[in-house]
C-alpha positions as CSV (number, residue, x, y, z in Angstrom):
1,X,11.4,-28.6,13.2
2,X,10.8,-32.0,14.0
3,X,10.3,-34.6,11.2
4,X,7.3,-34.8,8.8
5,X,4.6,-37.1,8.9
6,X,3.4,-39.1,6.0
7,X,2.7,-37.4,2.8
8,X,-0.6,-36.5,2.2
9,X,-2.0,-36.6,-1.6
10,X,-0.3,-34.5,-3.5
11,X,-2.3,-31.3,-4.2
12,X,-2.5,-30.0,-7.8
13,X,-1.9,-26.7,-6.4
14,X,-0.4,-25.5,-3.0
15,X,-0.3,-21.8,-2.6
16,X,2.2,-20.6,0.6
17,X,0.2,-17.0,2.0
18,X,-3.5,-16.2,2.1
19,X,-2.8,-12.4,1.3
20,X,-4.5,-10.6,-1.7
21,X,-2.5,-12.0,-4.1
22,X,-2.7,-15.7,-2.1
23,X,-6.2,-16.2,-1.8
24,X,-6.9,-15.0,-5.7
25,X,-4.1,-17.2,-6.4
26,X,-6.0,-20.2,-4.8
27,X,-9.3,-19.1,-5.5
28,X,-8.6,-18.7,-9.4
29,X,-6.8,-21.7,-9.5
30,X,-10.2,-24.1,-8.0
31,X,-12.6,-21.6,-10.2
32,X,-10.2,-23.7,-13.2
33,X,-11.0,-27.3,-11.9
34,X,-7.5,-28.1,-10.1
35,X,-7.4,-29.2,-6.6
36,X,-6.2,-26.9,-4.2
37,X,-4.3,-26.4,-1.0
38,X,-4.0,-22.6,0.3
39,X,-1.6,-22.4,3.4
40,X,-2.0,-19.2,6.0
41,X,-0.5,-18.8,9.3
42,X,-2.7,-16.3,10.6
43,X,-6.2,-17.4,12.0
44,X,-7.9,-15.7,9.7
45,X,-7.9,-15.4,5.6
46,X,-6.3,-12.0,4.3
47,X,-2.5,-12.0,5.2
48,X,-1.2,-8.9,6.7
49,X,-2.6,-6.3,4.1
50,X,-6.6,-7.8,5.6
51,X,-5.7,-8.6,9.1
52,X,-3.2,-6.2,10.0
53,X,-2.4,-4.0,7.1
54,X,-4.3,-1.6,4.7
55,X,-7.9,-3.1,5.6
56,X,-7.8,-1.9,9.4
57,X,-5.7,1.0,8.5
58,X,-8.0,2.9,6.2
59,X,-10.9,2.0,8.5
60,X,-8.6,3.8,11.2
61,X,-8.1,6.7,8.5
62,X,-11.8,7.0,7.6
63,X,-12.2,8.0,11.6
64,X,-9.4,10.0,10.9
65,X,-11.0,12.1,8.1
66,X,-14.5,12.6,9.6
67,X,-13.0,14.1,12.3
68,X,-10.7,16.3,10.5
69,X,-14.3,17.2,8.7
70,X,-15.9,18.3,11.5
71,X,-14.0,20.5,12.6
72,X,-13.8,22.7,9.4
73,X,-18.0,22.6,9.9
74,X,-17.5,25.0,12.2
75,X,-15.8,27.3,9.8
76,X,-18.8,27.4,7.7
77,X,-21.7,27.4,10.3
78,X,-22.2,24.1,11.1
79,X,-20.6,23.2,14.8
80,X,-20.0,19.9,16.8
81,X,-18.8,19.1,20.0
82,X,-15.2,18.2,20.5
83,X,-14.5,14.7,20.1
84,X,-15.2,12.1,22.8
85,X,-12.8,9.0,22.0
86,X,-14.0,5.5,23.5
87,X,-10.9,3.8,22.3
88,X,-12.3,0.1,23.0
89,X,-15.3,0.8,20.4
90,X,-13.1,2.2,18.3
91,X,-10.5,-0.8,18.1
92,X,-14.2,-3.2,17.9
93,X,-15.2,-1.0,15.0
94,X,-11.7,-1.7,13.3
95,X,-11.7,-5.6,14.8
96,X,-15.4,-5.7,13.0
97,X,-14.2,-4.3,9.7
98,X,-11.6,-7.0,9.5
99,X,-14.1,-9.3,10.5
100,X,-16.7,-9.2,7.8
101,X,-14.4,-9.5,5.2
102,X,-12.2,-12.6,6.3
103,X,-15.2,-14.1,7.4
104,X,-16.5,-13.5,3.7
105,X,-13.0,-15.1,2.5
106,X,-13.7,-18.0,4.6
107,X,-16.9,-18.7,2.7
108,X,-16.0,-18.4,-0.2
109,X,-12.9,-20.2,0.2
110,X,-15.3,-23.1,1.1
111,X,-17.5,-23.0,-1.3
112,X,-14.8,-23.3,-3.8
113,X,-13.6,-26.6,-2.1
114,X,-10.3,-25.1,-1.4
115,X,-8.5,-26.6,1.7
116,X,-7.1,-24.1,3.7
117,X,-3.9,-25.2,6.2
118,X,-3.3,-22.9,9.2
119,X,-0.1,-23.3,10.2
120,X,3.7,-21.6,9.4
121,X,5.3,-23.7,5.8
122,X,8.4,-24.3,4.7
123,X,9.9,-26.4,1.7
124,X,11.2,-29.8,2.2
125,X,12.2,-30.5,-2.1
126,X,10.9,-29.3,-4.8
127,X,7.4,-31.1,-4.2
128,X,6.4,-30.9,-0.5
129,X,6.1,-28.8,1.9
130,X,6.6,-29.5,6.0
131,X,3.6,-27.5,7.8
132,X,3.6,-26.7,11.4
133,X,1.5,-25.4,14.2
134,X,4.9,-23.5,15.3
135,X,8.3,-23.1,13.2
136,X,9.2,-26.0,16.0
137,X,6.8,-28.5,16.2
138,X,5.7,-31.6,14.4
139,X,5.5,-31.0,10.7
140,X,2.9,-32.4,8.6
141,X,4.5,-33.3,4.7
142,X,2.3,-31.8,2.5
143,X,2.9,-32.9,-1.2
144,X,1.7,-30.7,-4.4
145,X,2.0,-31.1,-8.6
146,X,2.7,-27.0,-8.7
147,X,3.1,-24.1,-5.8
148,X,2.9,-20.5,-5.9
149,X,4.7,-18.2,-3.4
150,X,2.4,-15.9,-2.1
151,X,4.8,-15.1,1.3
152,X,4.4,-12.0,1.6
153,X,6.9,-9.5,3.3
154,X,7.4,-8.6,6.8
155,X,8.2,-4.7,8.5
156,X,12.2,-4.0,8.5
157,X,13.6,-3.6,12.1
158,X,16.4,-1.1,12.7
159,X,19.4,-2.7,14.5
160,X,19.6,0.2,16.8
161,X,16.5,-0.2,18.5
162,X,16.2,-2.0,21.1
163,X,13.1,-4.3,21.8
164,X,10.5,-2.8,23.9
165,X,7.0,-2.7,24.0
166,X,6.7,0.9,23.3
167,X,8.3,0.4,20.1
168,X,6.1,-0.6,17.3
169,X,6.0,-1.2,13.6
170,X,2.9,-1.0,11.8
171,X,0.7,-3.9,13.2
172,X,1.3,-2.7,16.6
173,X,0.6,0.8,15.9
174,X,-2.8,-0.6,14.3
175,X,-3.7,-2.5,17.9
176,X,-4.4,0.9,19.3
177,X,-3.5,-0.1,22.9
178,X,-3.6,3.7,24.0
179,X,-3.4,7.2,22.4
180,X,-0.2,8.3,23.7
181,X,0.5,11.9,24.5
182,X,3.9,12.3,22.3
183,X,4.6,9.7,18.8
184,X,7.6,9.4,16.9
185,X,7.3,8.2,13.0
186,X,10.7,7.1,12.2
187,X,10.4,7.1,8.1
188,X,8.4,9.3,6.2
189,X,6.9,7.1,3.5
190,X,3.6,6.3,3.0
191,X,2.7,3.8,5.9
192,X,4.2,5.8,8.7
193,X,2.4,9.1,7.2
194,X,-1.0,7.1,7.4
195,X,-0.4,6.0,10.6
196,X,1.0,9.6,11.8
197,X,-2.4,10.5,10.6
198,X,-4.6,8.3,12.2
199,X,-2.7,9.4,15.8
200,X,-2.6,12.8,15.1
201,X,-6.6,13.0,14.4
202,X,-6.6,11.1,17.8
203,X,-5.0,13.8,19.7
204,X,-1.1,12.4,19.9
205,X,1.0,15.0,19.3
206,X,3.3,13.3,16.5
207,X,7.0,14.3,15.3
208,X,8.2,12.5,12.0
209,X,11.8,12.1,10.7
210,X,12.8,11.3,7.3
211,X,16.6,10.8,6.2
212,X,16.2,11.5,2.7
213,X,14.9,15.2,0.6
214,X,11.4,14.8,1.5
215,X,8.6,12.9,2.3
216,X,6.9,10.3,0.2
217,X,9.9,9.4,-1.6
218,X,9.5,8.4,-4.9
219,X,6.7,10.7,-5.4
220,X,6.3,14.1,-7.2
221,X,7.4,17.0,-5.3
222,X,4.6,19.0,-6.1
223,X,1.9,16.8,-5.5
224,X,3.9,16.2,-1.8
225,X,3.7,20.4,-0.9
226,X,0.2,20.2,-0.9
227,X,0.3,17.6,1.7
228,X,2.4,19.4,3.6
229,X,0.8,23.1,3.7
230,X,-2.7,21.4,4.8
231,X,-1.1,19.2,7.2
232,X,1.9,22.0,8.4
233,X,-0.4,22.3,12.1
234,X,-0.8,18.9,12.1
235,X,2.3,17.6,13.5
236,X,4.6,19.0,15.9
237,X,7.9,18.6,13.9
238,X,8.6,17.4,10.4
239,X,12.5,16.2,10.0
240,X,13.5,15.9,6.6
241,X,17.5,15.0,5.8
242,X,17.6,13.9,9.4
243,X,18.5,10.3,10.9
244,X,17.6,8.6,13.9
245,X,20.7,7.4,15.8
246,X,19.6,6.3,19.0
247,X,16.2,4.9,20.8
248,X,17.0,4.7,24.5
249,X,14.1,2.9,26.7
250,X,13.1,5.2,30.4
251,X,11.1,4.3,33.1
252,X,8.8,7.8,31.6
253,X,9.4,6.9,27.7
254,X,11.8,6.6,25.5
255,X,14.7,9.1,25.0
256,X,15.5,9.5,21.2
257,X,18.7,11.3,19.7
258,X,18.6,12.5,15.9
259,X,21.4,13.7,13.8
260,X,21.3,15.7,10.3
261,X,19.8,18.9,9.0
262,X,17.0,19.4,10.8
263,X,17.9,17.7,13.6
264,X,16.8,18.9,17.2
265,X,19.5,20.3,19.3
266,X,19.6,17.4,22.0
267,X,17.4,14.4,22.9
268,X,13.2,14.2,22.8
269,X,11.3,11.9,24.6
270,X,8.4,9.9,23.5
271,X,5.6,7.7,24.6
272,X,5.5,5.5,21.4
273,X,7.8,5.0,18.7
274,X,6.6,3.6,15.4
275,X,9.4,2.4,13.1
276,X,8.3,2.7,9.6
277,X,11.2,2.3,7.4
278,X,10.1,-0.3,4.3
279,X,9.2,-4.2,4.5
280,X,11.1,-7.0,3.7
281,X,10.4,-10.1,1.4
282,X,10.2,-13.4,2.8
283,X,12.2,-15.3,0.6
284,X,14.5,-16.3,2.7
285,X,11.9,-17.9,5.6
286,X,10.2,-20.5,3.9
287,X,12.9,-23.0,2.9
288,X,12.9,-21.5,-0.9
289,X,16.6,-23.7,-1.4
290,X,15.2,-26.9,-0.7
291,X,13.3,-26.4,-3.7
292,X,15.9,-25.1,-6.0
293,X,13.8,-22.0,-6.2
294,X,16.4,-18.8,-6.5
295,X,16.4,-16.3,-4.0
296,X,18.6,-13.1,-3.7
297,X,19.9,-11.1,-1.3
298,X,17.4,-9.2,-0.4
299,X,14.7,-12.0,-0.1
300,X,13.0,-11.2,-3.6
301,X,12.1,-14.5,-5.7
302,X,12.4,-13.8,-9.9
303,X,9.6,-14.4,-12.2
304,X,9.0,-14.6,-16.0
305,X,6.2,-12.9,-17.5
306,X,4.0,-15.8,-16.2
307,X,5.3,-15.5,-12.8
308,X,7.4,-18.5,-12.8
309,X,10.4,-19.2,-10.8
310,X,13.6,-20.7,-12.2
311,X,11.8,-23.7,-11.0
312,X,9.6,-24.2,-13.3
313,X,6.1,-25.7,-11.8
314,X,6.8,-23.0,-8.9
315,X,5.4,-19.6,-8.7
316,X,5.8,-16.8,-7.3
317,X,3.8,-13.6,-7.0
318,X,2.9,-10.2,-4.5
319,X,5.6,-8.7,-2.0
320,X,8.1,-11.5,-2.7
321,X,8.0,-11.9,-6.0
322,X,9.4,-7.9,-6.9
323,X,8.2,-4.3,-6.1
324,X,6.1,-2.3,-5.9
325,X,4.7,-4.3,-2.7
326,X,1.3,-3.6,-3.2
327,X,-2.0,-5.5,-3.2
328,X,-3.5,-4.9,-6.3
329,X,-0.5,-6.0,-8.1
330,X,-0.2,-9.0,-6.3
331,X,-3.8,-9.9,-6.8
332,X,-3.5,-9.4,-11.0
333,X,-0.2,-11.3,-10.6
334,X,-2.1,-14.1,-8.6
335,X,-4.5,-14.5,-11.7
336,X,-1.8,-14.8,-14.2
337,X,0.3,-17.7,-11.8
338,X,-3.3,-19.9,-11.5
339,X,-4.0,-19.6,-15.4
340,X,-0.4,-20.2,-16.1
341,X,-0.2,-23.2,-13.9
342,X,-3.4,-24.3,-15.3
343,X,-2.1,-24.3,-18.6
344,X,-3.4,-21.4,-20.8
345,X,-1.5,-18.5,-22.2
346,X,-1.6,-15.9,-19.1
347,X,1.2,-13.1,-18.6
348,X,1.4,-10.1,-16.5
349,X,1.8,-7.3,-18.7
350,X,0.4,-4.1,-17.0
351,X,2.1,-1.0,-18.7
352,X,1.3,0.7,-14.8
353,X,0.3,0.2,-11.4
354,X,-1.2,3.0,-9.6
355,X,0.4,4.0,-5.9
356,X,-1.9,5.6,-3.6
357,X,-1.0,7.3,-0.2
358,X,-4.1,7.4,1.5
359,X,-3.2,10.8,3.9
360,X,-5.3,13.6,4.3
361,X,-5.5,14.6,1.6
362,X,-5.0,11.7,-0.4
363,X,-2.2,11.6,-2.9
364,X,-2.2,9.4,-6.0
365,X,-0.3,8.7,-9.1
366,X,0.4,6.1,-12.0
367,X,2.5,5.9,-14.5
368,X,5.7,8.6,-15.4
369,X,6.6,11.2,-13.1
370,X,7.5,14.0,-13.6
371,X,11.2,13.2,-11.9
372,X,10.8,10.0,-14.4
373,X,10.3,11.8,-17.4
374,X,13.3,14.5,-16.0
375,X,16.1,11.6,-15.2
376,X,15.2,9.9,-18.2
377,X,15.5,12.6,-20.8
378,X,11.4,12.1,-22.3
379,X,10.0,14.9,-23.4
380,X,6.5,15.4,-22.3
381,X,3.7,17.8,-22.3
382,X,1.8,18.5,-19.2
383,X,-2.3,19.4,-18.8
384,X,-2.8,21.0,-14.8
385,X,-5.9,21.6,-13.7
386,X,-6.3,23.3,-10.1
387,X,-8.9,22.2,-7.7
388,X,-9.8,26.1,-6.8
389,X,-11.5,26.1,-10.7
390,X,-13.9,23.3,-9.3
391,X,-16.9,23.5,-8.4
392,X,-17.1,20.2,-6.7
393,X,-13.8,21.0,-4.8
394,X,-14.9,24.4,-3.8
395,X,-18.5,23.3,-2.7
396,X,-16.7,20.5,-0.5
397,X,-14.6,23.1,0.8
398,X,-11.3,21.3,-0.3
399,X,-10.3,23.3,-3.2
400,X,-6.3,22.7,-2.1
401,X,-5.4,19.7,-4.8
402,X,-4.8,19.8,-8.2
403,X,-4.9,17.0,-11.2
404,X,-2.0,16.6,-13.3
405,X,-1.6,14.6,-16.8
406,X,1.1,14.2,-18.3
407,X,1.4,13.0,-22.2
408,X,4.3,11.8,-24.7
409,X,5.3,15.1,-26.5
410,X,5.3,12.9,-29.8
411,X,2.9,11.1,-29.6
412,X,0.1,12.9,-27.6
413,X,-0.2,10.0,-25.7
414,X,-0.8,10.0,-22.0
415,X,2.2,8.3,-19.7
416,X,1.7,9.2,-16.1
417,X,-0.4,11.3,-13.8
418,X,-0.3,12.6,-10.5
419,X,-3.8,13.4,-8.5
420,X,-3.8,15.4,-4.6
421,X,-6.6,15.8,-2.7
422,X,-9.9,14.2,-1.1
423,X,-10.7,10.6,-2.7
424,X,-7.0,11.2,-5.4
425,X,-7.0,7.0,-4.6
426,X,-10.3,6.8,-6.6
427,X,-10.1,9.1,-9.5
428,X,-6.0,7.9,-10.3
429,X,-8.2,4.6,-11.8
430,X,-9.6,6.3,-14.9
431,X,-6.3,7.8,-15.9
432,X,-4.6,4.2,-15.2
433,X,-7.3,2.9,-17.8
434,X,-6.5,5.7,-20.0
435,X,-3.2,4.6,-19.8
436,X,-3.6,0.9,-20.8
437,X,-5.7,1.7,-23.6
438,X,-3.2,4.3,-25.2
439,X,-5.5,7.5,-25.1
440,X,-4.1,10.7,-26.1
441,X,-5.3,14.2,-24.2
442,X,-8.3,14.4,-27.0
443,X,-9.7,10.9,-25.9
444,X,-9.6,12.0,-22.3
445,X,-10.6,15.8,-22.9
446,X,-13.6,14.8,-25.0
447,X,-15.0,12.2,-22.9
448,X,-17.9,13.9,-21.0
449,X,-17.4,14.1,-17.4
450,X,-20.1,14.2,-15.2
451,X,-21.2,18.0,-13.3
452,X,-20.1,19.2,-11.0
453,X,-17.4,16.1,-10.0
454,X,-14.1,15.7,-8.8
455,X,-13.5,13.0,-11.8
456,X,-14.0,16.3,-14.3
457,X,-10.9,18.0,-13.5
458,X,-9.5,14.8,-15.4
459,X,-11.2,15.6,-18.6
460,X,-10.2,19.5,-17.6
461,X,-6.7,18.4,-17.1
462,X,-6.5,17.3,-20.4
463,X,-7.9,20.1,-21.9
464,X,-5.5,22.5,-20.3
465,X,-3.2,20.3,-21.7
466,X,-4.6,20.7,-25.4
467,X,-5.1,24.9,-24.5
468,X,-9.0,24.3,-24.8
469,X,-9.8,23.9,-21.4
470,X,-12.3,26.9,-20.3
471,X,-12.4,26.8,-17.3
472,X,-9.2,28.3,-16.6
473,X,-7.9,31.5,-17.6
474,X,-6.7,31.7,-21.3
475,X,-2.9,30.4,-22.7
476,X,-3.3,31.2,-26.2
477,X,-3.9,35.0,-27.8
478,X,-6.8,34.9,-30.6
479,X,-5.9,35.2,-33.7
């Protein structure tokens, strides 16, 4: 970079990403009466999760799920054409979606007299920051009172695969330049499952590989089966214990060889490879040292309960600050950094965050796991309710998931839960509140549900869990 130019007043706060957890950062921050500079290198507000991330995803995946829809209409007497795919309007629908919102961020942004800096951000000390059109042109010295590190996290590259347009991570997966014929999902986690998803509905035929047990690591086993009988036509192949060794580039596609388990007996060839094998923090790409502020290894930035950095009039919050990497954390933890720098009493002290995969169907859990509560040694009770006892599920003809609580043995409290099936991301919320407050399978099982719902089989769940719950078949002889 070349030298800074002149300081500029020194803001009362700077915050470095205009992500979820940026912008609420910034935005809470001038809603206290402090001055405020937020700093974004994209063109837009949103960070990756708006512009290129989970906003234009799920738009992709709603597409996705209509059209999945349709097709079981015909089962039941109801029958559409097939599908007629005008990708351009398709990629405006998604490019409009994004549009609404950051254009919404940009007004609000303004009307909260917050000065927004495009341009990429490093730290020169421990009170400045150099800004730049381009990591090397002419920096503009930016000074501020307190900062909070909202930089976000960037796709993991394997060093394997070579650079080539055909090769994608995430963002370019989301550009839909064409709907190829054959897709490889290197990593079976939740990103590259949506995405397989969204290309699947489109017509690709799509392989996965995973190295590990299964897919969705980190997730119940049970809830993941489901997922996997519904979606079993879906894809071509799923690889699980099975590793990816070599990408090699042809003039026709690209020539992959696997090794492992489940491993195919010689090369396949693909039109697109999407790499989706976890994300990086950025800790270690925005100068962090020159501030004093303490970055590991792996890019993550520590925090104290009020998100402050061993530096203490620097924050940090979101993707870099420590996992999980996802947006609603970042965006509670961008709340707590603004009112901490602002001088009140905030800490982040959620007992959970939910995780959602949003497949078809949609699986969703908060709290202990099952696994959890198994590696740990807690004893717990669990309340199962299965979707083919609702009346909602069965009427929407998706009777496949199930609702699972699961509750301290002790205490009767609930810890964790575990939700599959259409709209789990939605209904995981109630349980998450259920959590926080400290309710027990009564609380839940005797707060009236609405009929005929999806959100019921949570109050059923916790019935079954109590042996009350009628709707299922009897676990306890009469007296």
């Amino acid at each position: 970079m070349s030298a800074a130019a002149a300081d500029t007043e020194p803001y009362d706060v700077l915050v470095l990403g205009a992500g979820p957890g940026g912008y609420s950062a910034a935005f809470r921050a001038a809603d206290l009466g402090m001055r405020v500079a937020l700093v974004e290198r994209y063109p837009t507000l949103g960070g990756v999760c708006l512009n290129v991330g989970c906003i234009p995803s799920k738009a992709l995946l709603h597409v996705a799920a209509v059209m999945q829809e349709a097709t079981h209409f015909a089962q039941i007497g109801v029958r559409f054409g097939p599908p007629q795919i005008e990708l351009a309007k398709l990629r405006e629908h998604k490019t409009k979606v994004v549009g609404r919102l950051t254009s919404g961020l940009a007004a609000m942004a303004k009307a909260r007299k917050v000065d927004v800096l495009r341009g990429h951000a490093k730290f020169l000390d421990a009170n400045h920051v150099g800004l730049a059109s381009e990591p090397s042109a002419q920096q503009r010295r930016v000074g501020f009172r307190q900062a909070i590190i909202a930089a976000g996290s960037q796709a993991i590259r394997l060093p394997f695969v070579p650079e080539d347009p055909r090769i994608v991570d995430s963002t370019g997966a989301l550009e839909l330049a064409s709907i190829p014929k054959r897709m490889l999902v290197i990593g079976g986690g939740i990103i590259g499952l949506e995405m397989a998803t969204v290309y699947a509905a489109l017509g690709s035929r799509v392989d996965v590989v995973e190295m590990t047990d299964g897919l969705m690591p980190g997730t119940d086993r049970d809830l993941v089966k489901v997922w996997q009988k519904r979606n079993e036509s879906r894809f071509e192949k799923v690889m699980v214990r099975t590793r990816t060794v070599g990408v090699q580039p042809q003039a026709q596609g690209l020539r992959v060889s696997f090794e492992g388990e489940q491993a195919p007996a010689g090369p396949l060839d693909y039109d697109i490879v999407l790499v989706s094998v976890g994300r990086r923090p950025n800790g270690k790409q925005i100068g962090a040292e020159n501030a004093g502020v303490a970055v590991d290894e792996r890019g993550f930035i520590a925090t104290d309960r009020q998100m402050r950095t061993n530096v203490a009039h620097i924050f940090a919050i979101g993707d870099i600050a420590c996992p999980p990497m996802l947006a609603h954390k970042a965006v509670h933890e961008g709340h707590v950094a603004a009112e901490a720098a602002a001088g009140q009493k905030a800490s982040f002290d959620a007992h959970v965050i939910p995780s959602v995969a949003y497949t078809d169907p949609e699986i969703a859990w908060v709290g202990l796991t099952e696994d959890d509560a198994k590696n740990q040694g807690t004893a717990i009770t669990k309340g199962l309710f299965p979707w083919a006892a609702s009346g909602r599920a069965i009427a929407n003809g998706r009777d496949e998931g199930f609702t699972k609580l699961l509750f301290d043995a002790s205490t009767h409290r609930i810890v964790g839960a575990g939700i599959v099936g259409t709209s789990a991301g939605d209904l995981i919320s109630e349980v998450a509140l259920a959590i926080e407050m400290g309710a027990d399978a009564v609380d839940i099982g005797k707060t009236i549900h609405p009929h005929p719902t999806l959100s019921e089989s949570i109050g059923m769940a916790a019935e079954a869990a109590e042996g009350v719950c009628t709707d299922l078949p009897p676990t306890r002889k009469r007296a």
